[in-house]
N, C-alpha and C positions, 0 to 999 in steps of 0.2 A: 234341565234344572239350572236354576242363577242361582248365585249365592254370593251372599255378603264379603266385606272387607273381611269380616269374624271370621270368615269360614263357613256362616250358618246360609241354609237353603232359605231362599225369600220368597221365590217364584215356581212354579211349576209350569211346565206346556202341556195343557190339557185340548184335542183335537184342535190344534193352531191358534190356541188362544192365552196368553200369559193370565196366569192367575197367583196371588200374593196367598201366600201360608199361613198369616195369622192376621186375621181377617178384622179382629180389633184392634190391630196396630198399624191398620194401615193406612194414608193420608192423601191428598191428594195428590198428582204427580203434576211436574211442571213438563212441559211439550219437548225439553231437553231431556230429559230422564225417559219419558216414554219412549224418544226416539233412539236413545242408546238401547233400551231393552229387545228393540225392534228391530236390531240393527241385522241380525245371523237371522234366526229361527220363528216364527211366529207371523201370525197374519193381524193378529190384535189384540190389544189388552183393556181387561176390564179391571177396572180401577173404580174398587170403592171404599167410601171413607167417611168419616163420622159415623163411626158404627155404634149401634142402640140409641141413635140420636131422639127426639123425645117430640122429633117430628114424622109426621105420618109421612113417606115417601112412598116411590113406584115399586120400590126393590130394596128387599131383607134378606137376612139370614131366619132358620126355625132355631130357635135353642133355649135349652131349661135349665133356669139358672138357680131353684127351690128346691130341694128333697123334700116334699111331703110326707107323710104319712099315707102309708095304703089305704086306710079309712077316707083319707079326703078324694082320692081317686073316684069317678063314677061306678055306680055299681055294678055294673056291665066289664069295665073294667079290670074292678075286683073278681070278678067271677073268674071272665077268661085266665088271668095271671094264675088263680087257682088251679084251676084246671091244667094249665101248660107246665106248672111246676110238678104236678101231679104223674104229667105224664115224661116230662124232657129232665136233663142233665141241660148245663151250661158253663158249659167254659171256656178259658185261653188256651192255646196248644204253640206247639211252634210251628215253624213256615211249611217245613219241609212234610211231616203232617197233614198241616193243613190243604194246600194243592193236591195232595191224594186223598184226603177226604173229601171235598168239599165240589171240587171238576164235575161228579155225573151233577149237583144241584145247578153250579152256574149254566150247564149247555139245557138244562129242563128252563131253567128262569128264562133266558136268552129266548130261546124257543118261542115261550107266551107271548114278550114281546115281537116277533117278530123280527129278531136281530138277524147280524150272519154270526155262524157258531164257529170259532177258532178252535186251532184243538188244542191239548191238555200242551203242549212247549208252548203255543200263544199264551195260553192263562198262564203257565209256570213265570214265562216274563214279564206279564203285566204286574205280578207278583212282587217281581227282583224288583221292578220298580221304583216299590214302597221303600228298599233299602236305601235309595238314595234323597230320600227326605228329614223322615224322624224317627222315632219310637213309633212302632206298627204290635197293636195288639190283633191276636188273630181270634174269632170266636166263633162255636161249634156250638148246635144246639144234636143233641143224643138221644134215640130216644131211650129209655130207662128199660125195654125189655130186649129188645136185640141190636144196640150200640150204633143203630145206623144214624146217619147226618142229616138232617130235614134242613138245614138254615142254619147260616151263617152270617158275620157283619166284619169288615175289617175295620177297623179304630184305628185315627191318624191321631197321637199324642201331640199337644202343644205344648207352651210352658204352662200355659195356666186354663186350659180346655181340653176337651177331647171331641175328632168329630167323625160322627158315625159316617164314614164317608161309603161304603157299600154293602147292602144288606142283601140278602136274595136265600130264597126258600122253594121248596118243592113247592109246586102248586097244587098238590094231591094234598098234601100237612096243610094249605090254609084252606082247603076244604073240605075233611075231615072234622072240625069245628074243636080240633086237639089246641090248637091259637100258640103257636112257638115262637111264634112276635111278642107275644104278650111277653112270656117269662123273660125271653131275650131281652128286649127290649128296659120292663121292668128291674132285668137283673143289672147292667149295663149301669144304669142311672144309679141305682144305690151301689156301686163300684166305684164308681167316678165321681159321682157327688159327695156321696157316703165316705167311704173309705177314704178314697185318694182326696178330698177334699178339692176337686178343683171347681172354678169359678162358676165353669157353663159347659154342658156340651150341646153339642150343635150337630143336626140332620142337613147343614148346607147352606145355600142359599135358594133364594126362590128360584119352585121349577120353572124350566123354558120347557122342554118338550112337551110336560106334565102328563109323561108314558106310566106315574107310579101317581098313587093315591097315599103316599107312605108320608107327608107333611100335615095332611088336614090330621087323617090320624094319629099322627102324634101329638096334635094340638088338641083334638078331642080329647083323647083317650090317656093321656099321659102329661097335660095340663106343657107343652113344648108353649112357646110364643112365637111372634115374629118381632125378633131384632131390626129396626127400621136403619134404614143407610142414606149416603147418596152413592149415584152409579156413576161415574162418566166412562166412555169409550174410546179408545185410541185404534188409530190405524193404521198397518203399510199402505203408504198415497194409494197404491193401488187397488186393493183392496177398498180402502173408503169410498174411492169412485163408485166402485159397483155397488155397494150400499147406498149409496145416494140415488142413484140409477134405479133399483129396485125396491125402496122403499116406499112410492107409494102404490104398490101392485102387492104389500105384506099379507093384507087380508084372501091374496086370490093366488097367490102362487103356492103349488101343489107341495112341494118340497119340503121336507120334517128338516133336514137340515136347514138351506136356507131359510126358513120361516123362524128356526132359532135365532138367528143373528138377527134379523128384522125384528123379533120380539127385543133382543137385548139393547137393540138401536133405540126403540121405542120407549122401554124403562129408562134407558138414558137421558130421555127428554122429558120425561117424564108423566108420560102417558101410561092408562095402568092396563 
């Protein structure tokens, strides 16, 4: 984690890559600034800027910046939310809670994907984490006859957003046709938008792996948009090399990891 003169966190290391915390404040950087960031920890930073700019770019953020009315939703939409209220509870909980509720969903979610499963102290400290950034709201979905946890999402608080930064659900609950995405999801938005009155919340920026189907449908289903940006990339010398080296092989080399960072090179220049 960096953090400001203030005292406030600006940047996070997410798998060797600096990423800036509030993603509409953030600007372009000069080649002096990237390299002080670069200097200890990190392989590269993406740096983007002019955010909701009103030009079509390679690379956005999803996020709903409207509280509609449930009426305006699609009907399909409306229906699921029905239903998932019908059958689910949703709420905030604390941390401590949460990691013992919620651990058997993330090593089932992990699983589908094909990840590697860490155990319950790995997720306890990806957890602790969050405490070193901002306001983290934690959320449970229940179900309403025997209390168990189908999905959950953790909420990163900004000053004036919130962003759904990890959601993950049984995959028996999203085939079941009970839809605890729906309520979740739908409850979440009239929380934040509603209540708390903030500006936009936000599912991210555009996927790179694209291992979750979870941005079309929130665009679908829950009217989310794409925030358009610019992206540039920074690099330790070293690291750039080998990106240079292997980017015109992006299309044919096997690698989910590396094919990430060749995709993020590629929105960088602007190819889509």
């Amino acid at each position: 984690m960096m953090r400001g003169v203030d005292g406030k966190c600006l940047w996070r290391l997410y798998k060797n890559a600096w990423i800036f915390l509030e993603e509409s404040k953030e600007n372009l950087l000069s080649k002096e600034e990237a390299k002080s960031i670069l200097k200890d920890k990190g392989w590269m930073i993406r740096n983007t800027y002019d955010f909701d700019t009103k030009e079509e770019t390679s690379f956005w953020f999803v996020i709903k910046d409207k509280l509609e009315d449930i009426s305006e939703l699609p009907f399909s939409s409306r229906r699921n939310i029905r239903i998932s209220q019908r059958k689910y509870y949703f709420n905030i909980i604390d941390k401590d809670r949460f990691v013992e509720s919620v651990y058997p969903i993330y090593v089932k979610q992990q699983k589908s994907f094909g990840n590697r499963i860490g155990s319950k102290d790995d997720f306890r400290q990806m957890i602790e984490e969050y405490d070193n950034e901002s306001q983290i709201d934690f959320w449970v979905v229940n179900d309403k006859v025997n209390q168990e946890v189908v999905a959950f999402s953790i909420n990163r608080i900004k000053e004036n957003s919130c962003e759904y930064d990890f959601m993950a659900c049984d995959p028996e609950a999203l085939r079941n046709r009970t839809h605890p995405y729906y309520g979740l999801i739908y409850t979440m938005n009239q929380y934040y938008l509603g209540e708390k009155k903030l500006k936009y919340v936000c599912d991210g920026s555009r996927s790179i792996t694209e291992h979750s189907n979870i941005q079309p449908f929130l665009e679908h289903n829950f009217k989310f948009r794409k925030a358009y940006c610019k992206l540039k990339i920074y690099y330790k010398w070293w690291f750039g090399v080998v990106v240079k080296l292997l980017f015109p092989f992006r299309n044919i080399i096997p690698f989910r990891k590396v094919k990430a960072v060749l995709k993020m090179e590629a929105y960088s220049r602007g190819l889509r």
